[in-house]
One Martini backbone bead per residue (centre of mass of N, CA, C, O) as a GRO file, in nm:
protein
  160
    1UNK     BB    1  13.095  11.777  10.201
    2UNK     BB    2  12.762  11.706  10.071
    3UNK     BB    3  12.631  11.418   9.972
    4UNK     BB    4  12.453  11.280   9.748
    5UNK     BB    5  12.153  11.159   9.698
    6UNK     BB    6  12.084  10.827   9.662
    7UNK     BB    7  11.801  10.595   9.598
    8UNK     BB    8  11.966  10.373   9.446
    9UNK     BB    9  12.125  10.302   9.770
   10UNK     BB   10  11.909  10.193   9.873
   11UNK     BB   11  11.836   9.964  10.171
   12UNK     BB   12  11.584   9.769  10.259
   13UNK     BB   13  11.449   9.688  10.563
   14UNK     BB   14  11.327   9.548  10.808
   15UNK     BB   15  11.068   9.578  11.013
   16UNK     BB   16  10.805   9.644  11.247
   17UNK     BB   17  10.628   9.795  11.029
   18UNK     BB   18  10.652   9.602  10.804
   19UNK     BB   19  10.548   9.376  10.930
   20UNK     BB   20  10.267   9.487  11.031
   21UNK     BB   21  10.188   9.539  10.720
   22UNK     BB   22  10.258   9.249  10.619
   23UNK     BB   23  10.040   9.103  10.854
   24UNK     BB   24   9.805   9.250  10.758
   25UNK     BB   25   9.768   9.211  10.452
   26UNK     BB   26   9.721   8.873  10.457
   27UNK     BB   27   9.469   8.898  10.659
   28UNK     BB   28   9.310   9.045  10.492
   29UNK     BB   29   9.329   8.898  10.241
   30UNK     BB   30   9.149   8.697  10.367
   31UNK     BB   31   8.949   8.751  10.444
   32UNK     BB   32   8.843   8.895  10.167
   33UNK     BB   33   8.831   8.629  10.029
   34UNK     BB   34   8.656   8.471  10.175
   35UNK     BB   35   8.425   8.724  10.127
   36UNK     BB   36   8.406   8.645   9.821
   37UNK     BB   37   8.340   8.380   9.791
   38UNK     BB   38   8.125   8.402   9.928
   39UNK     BB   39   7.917   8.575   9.756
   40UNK     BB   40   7.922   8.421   9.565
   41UNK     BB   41   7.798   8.167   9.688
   42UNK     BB   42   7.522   8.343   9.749
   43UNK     BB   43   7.478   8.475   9.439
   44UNK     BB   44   7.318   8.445   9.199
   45UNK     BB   45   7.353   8.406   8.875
   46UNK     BB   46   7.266   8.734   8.783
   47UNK     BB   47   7.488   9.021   8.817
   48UNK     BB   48   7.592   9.318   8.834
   49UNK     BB   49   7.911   9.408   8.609
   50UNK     BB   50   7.800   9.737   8.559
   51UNK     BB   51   7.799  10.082   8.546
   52UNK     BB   52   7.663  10.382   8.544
   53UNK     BB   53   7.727  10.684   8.580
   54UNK     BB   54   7.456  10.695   8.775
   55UNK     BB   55   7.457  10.388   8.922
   56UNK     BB   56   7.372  10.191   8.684
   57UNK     BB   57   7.313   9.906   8.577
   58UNK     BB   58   7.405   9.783   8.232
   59UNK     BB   59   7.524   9.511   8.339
   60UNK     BB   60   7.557   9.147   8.327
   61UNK     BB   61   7.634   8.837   8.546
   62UNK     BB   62   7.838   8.617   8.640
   63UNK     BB   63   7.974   8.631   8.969
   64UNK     BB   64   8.269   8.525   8.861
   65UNK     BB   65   8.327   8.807   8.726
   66UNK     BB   66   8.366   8.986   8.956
   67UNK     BB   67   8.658   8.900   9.034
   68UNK     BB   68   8.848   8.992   8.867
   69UNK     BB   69   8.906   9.280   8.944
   70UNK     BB   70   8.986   9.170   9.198
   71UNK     BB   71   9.253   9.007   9.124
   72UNK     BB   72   9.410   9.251   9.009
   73UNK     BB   73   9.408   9.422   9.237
   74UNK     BB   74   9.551   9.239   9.418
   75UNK     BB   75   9.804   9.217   9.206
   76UNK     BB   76   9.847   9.548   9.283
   77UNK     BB   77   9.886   9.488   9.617
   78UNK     BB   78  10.143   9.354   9.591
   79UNK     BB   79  10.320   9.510   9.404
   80UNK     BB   80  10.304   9.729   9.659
   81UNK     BB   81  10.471   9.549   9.841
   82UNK     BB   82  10.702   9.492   9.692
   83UNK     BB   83  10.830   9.768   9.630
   84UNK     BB   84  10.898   9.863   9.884
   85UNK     BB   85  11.177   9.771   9.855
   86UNK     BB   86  11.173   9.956   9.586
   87UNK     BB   87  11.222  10.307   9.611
   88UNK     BB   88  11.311  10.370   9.300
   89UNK     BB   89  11.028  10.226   9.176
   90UNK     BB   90  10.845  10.473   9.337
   91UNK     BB   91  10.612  10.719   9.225
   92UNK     BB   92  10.626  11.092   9.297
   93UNK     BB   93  10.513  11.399   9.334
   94UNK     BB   94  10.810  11.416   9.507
   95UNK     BB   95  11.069  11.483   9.594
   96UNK     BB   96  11.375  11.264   9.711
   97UNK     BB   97  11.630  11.367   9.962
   98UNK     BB   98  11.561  11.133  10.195
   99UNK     BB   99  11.557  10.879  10.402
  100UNK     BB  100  11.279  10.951  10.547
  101UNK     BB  101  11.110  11.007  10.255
  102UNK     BB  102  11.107  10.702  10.197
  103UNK     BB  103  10.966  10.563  10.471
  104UNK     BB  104  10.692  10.713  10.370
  105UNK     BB  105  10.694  10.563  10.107
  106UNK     BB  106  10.654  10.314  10.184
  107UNK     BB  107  10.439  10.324  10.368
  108UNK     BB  108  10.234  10.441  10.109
  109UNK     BB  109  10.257  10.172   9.972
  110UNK     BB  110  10.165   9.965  10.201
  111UNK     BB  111   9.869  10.138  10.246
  112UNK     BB  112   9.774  10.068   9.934
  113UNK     BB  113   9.776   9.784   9.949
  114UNK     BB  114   9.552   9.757  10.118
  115UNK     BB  115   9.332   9.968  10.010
  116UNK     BB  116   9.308   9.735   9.753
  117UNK     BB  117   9.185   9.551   9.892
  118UNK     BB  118   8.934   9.723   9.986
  119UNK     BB  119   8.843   9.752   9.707
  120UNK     BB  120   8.760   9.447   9.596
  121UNK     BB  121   8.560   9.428   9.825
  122UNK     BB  122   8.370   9.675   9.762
  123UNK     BB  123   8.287   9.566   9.470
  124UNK     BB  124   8.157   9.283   9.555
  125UNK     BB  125   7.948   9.414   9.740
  126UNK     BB  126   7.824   9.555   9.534
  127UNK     BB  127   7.744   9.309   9.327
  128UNK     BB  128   7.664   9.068   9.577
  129UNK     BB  129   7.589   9.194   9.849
  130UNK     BB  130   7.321   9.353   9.733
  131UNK     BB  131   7.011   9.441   9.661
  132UNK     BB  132   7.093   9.752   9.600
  133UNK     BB  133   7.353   9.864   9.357
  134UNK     BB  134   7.617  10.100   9.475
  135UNK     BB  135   7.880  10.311   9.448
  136UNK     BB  136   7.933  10.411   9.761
  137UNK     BB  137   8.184  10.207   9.836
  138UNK     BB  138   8.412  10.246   9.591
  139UNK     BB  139   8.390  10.563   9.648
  140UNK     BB  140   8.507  10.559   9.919
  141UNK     BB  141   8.762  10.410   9.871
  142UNK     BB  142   8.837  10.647   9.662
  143UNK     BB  143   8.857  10.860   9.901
  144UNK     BB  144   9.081  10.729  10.050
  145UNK     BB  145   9.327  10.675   9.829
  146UNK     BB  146   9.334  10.971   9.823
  147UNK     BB  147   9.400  11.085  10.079
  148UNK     BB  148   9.648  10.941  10.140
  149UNK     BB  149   9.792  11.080   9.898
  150UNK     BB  150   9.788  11.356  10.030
  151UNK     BB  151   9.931  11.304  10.327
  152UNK     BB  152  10.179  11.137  10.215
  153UNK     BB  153  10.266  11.419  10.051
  154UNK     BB  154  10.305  11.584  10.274
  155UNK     BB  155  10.486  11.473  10.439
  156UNK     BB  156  10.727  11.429  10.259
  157UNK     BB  157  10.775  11.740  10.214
  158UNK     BB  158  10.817  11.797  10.489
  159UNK     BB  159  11.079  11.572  10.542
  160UNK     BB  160  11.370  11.775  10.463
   0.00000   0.00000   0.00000
């Protein structure tokens, strides 16, 4: 008879793509961070920090201000190379019942964290670093990050 999956028994170990995304994680983090402390010293006194829906900014403030977001974004992206560790208490579209799907799940989970990265950046170059300040970067940043979850939301359904 045939055991069943317990996702609560799986145990993460090290890989070498594990390494290879955490240690590009890193990497960007370094990057990301440098090139938003550059923007902000870089940019006026004061910056929009608000957009309305037509992507017109409607608020106005220190560039300073603009970090928020990009630090919240950076602990969420933090928090999703942690929890790879723990693929109990990752939130999927789809039933986990094998190895191979847990797998995939880490992977995604890895991926969104890089890709919360680039979201930072994203934000910050919208605000400080644009002489017209346009939300078309945000928003292809957001059209990565459903694509991704479209993508391994589908491979891991396939991986049965």
């Amino acid at each position: 008879m045939m055991e069943k999956f317990d996702i609560k028994k799986v145990k993460v170990h090290r890989t070498l793509e594990g390494t290879i995304l955490e240690m590009a994680f890193v990497l960007i983090a370094l990057i990301v961070w440098g090139l938003i402390i550059w923007l902000v010293h870089q940019a006026p006194d004061i910056v929009p920090t608000h957009f309305d829906g037509s992507g017109n900014p409607n608020a106005y403030g220190s560039p300073v201000r603009v970090t928020i977001p990009c630090i919240i974004i950076t602990i969420v992206a933090i928090g999703c190379m942690v929890v790879a560790y723990f693929p109990r208490y990752i939130n999927m579209p789809v039933k986990i019942r094998n190895i191979r799907q847990v797998g995939l799940t880490i992977t995604s989970v890895r991926v969104a964290g890089i890709t919360l990265l680039v979201m930072a950046l994203a934000i910050a170059y919208t605000m400080l670093g644009m002489t017209s300040p346009s939300p078309v970067p945000i928003l292809a940043v957001v059209g990565l990050l459903l694509l991704e979850i479209v993508i391994f939301t589908i491979l891991i359904h396939r991986a049965k």
